[in-house]
C-alpha positions in Angstrom: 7.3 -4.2 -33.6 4.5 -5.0 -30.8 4.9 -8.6 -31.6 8.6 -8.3 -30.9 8.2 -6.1 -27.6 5.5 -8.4 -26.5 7.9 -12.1 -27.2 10.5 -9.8 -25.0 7.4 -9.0 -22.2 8.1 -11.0 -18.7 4.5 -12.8 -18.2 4.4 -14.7 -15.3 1.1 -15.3 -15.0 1.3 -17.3 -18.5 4.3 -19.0 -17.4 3.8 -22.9 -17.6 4.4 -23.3 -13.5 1.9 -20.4 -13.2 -0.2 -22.1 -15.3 -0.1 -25.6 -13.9 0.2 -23.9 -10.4 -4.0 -22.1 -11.1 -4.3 -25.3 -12.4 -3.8 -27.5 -9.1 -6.0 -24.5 -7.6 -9.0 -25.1 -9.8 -8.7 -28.4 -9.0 -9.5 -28.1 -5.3 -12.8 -27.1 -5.9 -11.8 -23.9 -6.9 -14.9 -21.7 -9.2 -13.1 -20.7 -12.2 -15.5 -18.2 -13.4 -13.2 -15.4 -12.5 -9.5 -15.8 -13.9 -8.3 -12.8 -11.7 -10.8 -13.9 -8.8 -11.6 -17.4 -7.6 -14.4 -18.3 -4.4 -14.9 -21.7 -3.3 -17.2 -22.9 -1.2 -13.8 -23.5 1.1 -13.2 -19.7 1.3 -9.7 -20.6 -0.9 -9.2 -17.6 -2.5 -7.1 -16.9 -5.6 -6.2 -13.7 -6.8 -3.5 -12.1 -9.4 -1.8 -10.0 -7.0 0.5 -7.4 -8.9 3.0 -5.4 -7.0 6.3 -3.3 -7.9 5.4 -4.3 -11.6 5.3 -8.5 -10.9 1.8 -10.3 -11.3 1.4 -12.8 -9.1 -1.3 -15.6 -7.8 -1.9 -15.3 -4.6 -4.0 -17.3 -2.0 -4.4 -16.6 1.7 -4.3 -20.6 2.2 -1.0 -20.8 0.9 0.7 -16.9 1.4 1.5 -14.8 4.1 -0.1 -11.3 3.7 1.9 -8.4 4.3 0.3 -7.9 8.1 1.5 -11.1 8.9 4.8 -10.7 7.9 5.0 -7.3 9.8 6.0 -9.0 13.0 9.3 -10.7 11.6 10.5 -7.6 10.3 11.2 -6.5 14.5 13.2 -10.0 14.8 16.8 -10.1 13.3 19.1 -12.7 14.2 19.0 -13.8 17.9 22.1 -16.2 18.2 24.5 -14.0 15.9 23.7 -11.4 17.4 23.9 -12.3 21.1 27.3 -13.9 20.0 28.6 -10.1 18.7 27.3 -8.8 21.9 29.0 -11.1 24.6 32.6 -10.8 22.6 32.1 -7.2 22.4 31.4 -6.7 26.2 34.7 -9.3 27.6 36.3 -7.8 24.5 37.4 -10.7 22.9 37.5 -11.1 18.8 34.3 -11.8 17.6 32.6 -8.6 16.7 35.4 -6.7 14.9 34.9 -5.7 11.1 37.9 -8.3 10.1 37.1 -11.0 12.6 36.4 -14.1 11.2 33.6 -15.6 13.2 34.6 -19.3 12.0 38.1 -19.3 12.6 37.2 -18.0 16.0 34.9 -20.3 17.3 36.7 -23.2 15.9 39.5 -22.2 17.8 37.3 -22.0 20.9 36.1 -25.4 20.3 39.5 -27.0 19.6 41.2 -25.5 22.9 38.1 -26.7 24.8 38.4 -30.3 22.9 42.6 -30.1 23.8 41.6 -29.6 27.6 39.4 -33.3 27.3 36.5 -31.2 28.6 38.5 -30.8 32.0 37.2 -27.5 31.7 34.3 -26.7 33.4 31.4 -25.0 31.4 30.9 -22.7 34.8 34.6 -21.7 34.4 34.3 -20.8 30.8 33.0 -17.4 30.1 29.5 -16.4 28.2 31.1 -15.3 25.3 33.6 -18.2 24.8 30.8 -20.6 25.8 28.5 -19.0 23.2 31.7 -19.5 20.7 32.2 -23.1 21.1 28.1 -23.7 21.2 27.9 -22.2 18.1 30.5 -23.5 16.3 29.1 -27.5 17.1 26.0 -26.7 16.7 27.0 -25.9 13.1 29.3 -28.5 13.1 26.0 -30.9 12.5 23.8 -30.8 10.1 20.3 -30.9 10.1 18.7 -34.1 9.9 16.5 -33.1 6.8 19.6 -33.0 5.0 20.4 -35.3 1.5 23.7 -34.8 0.7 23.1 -36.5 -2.7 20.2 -33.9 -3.0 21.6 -31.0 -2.7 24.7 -32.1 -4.6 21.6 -32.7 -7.9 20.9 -28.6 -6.5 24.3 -27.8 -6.6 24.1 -29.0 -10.6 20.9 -27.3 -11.5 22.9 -23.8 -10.5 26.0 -24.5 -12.3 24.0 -26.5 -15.6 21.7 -23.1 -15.9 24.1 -20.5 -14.3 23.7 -17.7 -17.3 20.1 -18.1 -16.9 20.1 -18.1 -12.8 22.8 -15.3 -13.2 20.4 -12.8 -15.0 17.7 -13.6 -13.3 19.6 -12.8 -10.0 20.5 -9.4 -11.7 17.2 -8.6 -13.3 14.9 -10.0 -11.0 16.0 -10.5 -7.5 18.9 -7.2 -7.0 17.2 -4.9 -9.5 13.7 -5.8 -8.3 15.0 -6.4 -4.5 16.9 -3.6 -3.9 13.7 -1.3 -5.3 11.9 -1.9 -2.2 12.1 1.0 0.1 12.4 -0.5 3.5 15.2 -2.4 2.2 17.0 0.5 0.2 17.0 2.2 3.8 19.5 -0.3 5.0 21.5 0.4 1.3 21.6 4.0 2.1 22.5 3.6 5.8 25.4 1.4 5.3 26.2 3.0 1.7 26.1 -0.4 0.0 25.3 -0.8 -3.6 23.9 3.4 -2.9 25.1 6.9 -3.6 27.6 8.3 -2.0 29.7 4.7 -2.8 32.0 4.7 -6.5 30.8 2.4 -8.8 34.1 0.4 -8.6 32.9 -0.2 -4.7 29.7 -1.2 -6.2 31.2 -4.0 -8.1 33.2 -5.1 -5.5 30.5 -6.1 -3.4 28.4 -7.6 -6.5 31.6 -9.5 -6.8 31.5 -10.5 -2.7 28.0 -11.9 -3.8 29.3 -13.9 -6.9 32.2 -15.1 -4.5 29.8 -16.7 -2.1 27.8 -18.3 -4.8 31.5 -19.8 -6.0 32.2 -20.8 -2.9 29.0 -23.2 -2.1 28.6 -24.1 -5.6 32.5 -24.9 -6.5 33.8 -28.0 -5.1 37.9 -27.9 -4.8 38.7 -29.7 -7.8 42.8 -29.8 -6.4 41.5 -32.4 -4.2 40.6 -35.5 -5.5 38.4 -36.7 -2.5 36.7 -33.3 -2.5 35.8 -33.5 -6.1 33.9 -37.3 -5.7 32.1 -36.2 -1.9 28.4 -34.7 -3.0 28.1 -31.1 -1.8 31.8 -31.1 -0.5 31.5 -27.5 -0.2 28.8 -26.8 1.6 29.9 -29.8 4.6 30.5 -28.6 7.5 34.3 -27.3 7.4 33.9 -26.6 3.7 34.7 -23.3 2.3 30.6 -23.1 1.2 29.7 -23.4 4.7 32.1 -21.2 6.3 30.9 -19.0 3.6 27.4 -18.7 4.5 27.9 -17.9 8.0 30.4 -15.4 7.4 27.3 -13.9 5.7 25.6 -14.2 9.0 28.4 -12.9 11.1 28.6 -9.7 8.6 24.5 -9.3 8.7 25.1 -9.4 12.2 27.9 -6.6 12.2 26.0 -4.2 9.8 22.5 -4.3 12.1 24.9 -3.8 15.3 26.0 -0.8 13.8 23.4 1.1 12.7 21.5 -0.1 15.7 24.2 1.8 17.9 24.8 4.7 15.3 23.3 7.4 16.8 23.8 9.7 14.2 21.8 7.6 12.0 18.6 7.7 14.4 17.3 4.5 12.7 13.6 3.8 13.0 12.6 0.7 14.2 9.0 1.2 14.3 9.1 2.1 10.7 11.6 -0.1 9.3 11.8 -3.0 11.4 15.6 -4.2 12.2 18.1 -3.6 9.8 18.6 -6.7 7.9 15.3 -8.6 10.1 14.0 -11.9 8.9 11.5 -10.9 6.7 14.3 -9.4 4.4 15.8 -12.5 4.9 13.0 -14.8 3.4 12.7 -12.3 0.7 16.7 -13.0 -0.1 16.2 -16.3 0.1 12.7 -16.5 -2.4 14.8 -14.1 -5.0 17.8 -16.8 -4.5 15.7 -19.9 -4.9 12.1 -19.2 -6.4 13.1 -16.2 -8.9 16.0 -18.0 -10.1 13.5 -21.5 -11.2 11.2 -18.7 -12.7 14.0 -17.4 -14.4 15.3 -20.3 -16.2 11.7 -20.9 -17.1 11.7 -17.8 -18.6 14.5 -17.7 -20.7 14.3 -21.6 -21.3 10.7 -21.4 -22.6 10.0 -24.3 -20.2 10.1 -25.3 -16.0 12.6 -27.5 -15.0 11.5 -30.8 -13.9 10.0 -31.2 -10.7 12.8 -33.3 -9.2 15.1 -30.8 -10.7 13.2 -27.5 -9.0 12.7 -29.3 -5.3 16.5 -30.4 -5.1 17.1 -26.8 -5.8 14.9 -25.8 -3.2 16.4 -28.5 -0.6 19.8 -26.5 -1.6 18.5 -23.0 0.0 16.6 -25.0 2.3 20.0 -26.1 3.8 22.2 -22.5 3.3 
């Protein structure tokens, strides 16, 4: 029966990547006298860091440590947020819980485009301004971007997707939503928390699963969608409206518990609802647990072309 509990046992520090990961640390003169401790003459330091029951190698040459990270947990989302604040205040749609933030700045930019730019940026106000800004600054993407790449991402999702899918579960909401500064937000807002019904619970898993569907999906009604790499995730596709949707709603839930006074949020203690640390920890959980995941249930790590075009993908959403 041990035998059989211990197949069953998550061990990431004998997982092949965690392996081959000490492995290229030894190698830069790393002393491996210590398998839980490494000193080189360098000062690289390696340690199995375990923490909310994960095991982990950890180097201060290649991690941030948690004082570090403090400061992004006071920074949230500048731009969205600015953008909810200047509709709010000429009260124009743009901060409402059913406003949709991409519709609305497209329209922005499409009367300003109709005018042929005879409108003057002076004339325009701040928060229409901010609108049309934001919705071409979107409108590009970044120049690190390989279409063909993140298309090859795109597949190693949908190819592994029971694997990724548990993982998500198991790993990144179980294991996520454990950690206390972050189940402050939960209980604030009453998301995936007591006092919400478990069919409001799945709903929102369900929100999650539609926003993986709609970056990873391409329309397969439309022919020239269906042959056109990452279609979805383009700008105007229903993958990229979708991600910053997610913005816009981040940015509506830490505007209101910021200005819920009845909630007397602590900043000091907390950081800002929803801040960028959280963020980067979403985004690990999305990308990093979900490789170590399919290794785990595969019994092997995908190739290394296969785990940095999956990277590139979260890179880019």
């Amino acid at each position: 029966m041990d035998g059989f509990k211990s197949f069953f046992t998550f061990d990431p520090l004998n997982l092949p990547s965690s392996r081959r990961l000490l492995h290229l640390l030894e190698s830069s003169n790393v002393d491996n006298s210590d398998t839980q401790q490494h000193q080189s003459s360098s000062k690289l330091r390696v340690e199995a860091r375990s923490k909310l029951g994960q095991t982990v190698y950890w180097s201060s040459q290649h991690h941030y440590s948690a004082e570090e990270l403090e400061p992004y947990r006071q920074i949230g989302d500048e731009e969205m947020d600015g953008l909810l604040e200047l509709c709010a205040a000429e009260g124009i749609p743009g901060a409402g819980r059913f406003d949709d933030i991409v519709r609305i700045s497209a329209e922005a930019a499409q009367q300003r485009e109709e005018s042929n730019n005879s409108c003057r940026e002076d004339s325009m106000s701040p928060a229409r301004r901010a609108l049309v800004d934001f919705y071409m600054r979107y409108s590009s993407p970044p120049s690190f971007v390989d279409w063909a790449q993140l298309q090859r991402g795109i597949d190693v999702f949908v190819t592994y997707a029971p694997a990724a899918g548990t993982s998500l579960y198991y790993r990144s909401l179980v294991g996520g939503f454990s950690i206390p500064k972050i189940t402050e937000v939960l209980f604030a807002t009453r998301y995936l928390a007591p006092p919400s019904p478990p069919e409001k619970v799945r709903e929102r898993l369900m929100d999650t699963g539609g926003f993986l569907a709609a970056c990873m999906m391409s329309n397969e009604d439309d022919e020239k969608d269906s042959q056109v790499p990452a279609a979805a995730i383009r700008p105007g596709g229903q993958g990229w409206a979708a991600a910053l949707q997610v913005r816009h709603l981040h940015a509506r839930v830490r505007r209101s518990i910021l200005k819920t006074k009845s909630l007397n949020w602590n900043t000091k203690e907390f950081g800002v609802p929803i801040n960028q640390e959280d963020m980067g920890a979403t985004l690990l959980s999305f990308s990093v647990n979900v490789l170590v995941g399919i290794e785990f249930v595969a019994g092997a790590a995908l190739s290394e072309q296969e785990q940095l075009d999956y990277l590139a993908l979260w890179r880019y959403l």
